[in-house]
C-alpha positions in Angstrom: 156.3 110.9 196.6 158.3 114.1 197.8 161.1 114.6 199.0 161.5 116.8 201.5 165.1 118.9 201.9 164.4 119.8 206.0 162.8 116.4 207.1 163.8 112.7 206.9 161.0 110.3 206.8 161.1 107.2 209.6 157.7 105.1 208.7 155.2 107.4 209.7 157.2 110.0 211.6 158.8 112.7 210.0 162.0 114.1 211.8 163.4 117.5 211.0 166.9 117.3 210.3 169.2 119.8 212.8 169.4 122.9 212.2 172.7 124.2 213.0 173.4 127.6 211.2 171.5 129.9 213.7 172.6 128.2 216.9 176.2 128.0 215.7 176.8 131.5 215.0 175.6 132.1 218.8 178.4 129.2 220.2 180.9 130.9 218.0 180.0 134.7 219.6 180.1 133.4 222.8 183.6 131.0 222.7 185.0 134.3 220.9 184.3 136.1 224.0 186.1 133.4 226.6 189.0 133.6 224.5 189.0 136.9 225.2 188.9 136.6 228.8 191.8 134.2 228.1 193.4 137.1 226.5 192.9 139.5 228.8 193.2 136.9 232.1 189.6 137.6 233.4 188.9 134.4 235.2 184.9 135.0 235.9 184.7 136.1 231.8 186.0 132.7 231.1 183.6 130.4 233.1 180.7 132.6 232.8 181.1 132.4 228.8 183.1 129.1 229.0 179.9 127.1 230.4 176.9 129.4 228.1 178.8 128.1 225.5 179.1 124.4 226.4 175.1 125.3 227.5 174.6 126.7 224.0 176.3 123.9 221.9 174.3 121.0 223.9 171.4 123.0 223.4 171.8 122.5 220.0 171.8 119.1 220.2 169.1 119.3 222.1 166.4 120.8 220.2 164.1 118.7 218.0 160.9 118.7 215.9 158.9 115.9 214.4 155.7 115.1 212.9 154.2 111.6 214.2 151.2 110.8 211.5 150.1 107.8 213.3 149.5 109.7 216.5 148.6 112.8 214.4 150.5 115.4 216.2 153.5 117.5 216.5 156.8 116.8 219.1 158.9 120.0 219.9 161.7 119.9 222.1 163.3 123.6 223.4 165.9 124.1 225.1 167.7 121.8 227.7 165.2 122.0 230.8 161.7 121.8 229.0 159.9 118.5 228.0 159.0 117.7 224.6 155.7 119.2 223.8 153.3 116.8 222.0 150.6 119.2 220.3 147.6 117.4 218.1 147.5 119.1 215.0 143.7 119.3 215.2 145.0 122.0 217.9 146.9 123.3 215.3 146.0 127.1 214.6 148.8 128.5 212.1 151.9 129.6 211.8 153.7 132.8 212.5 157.3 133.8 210.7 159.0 136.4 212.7 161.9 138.4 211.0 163.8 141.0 213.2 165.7 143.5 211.2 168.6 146.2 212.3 169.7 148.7 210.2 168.4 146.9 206.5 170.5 144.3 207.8 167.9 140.9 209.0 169.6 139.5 212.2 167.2 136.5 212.9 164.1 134.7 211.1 162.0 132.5 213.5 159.3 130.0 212.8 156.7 129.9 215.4 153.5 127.3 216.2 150.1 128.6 217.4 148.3 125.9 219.2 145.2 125.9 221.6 145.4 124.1 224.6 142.7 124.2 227.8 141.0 126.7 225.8 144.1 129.1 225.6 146.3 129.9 222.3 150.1 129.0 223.1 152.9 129.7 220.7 155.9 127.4 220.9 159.2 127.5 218.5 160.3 125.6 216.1 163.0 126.7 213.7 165.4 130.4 213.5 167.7 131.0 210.9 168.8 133.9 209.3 166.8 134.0 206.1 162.8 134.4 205.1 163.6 131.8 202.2 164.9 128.6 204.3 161.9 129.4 206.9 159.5 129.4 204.1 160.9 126.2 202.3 160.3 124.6 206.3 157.0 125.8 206.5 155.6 124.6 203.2 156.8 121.0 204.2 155.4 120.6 207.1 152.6 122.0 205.5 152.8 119.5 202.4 153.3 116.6 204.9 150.3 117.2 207.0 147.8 117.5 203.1 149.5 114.6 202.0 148.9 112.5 204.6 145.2 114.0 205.3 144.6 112.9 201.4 146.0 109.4 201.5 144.0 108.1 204.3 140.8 109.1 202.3 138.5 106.6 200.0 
């Protein structure tokens, strides 16, 4: 049996565990800015940032990706307005890893889904961070899980 470091097994379901790094970094940038509009007594500074950042942190919260083997497909939950996505993973195309770079310096590493649905290919996210390594170690689980349970089910 493995053990997976991003994923916590519940029966048949596996649940990634919140990713916070990413996402916190962004709260952080954005309460340092309505503390400086407390600073310099801009009143439409502080709410504007005051509420993306309350926005930002339940957003956090918010987001969620699992893996339900009985039903054979993948949950993703974006975002505070949009509905979790249920995608079959025989809709499943592959994966794309999407590193942005400034100066030699890599700002932001995204994990991405490509599915088909009504005949079109969507792409959904599922995971940022900040390095190739920690995507990669995300993407290899979810590839183990889905082999593993593909090859237990066999005779």
């Amino acid at each position: 049996m493995n053990e997976f470091r991003k994923f916590t097994k519940n029966e048949n379901q596996y649940v990634m565990k919140t990713q916070y790094g990413f996402g916190l970094v962004v709260v952080a940038g954005m309460a340092a800015f309505t503390i400086g509009g407390i600073y310099i007594k801009n009143t439409a500074m502080i709410w504007i940032f005051g509420v993306l950042t309350v926005l930002c942190l339940i957003s956090i919260f918010q987001q969620s990706f699992s893996i339900d083997m009985d039903r054979r497909e993948f949950v993703i939950k974006n975002g505070l307005i949009n509905k979790p996505v249920q995608i079959p993973i025989t809709d499943f195309i592959n994966f794309e890893l999407v590193k942005v770079k400034q100066n030699l310096i890599t700002t932001n590493v995204s994990l991405n889904l490509y599915y088909r649905k009504d005949n079109k290919e969507k792409c959904t996210g599922i995971a940022q961070g900040f390095t190739t390594k920690s995507m990669q170690i995300l993407m290899n689980e979810i590839n183990d899980i889905i082999e593993l349970n593909e090859h237990s089910r066999k005779i």
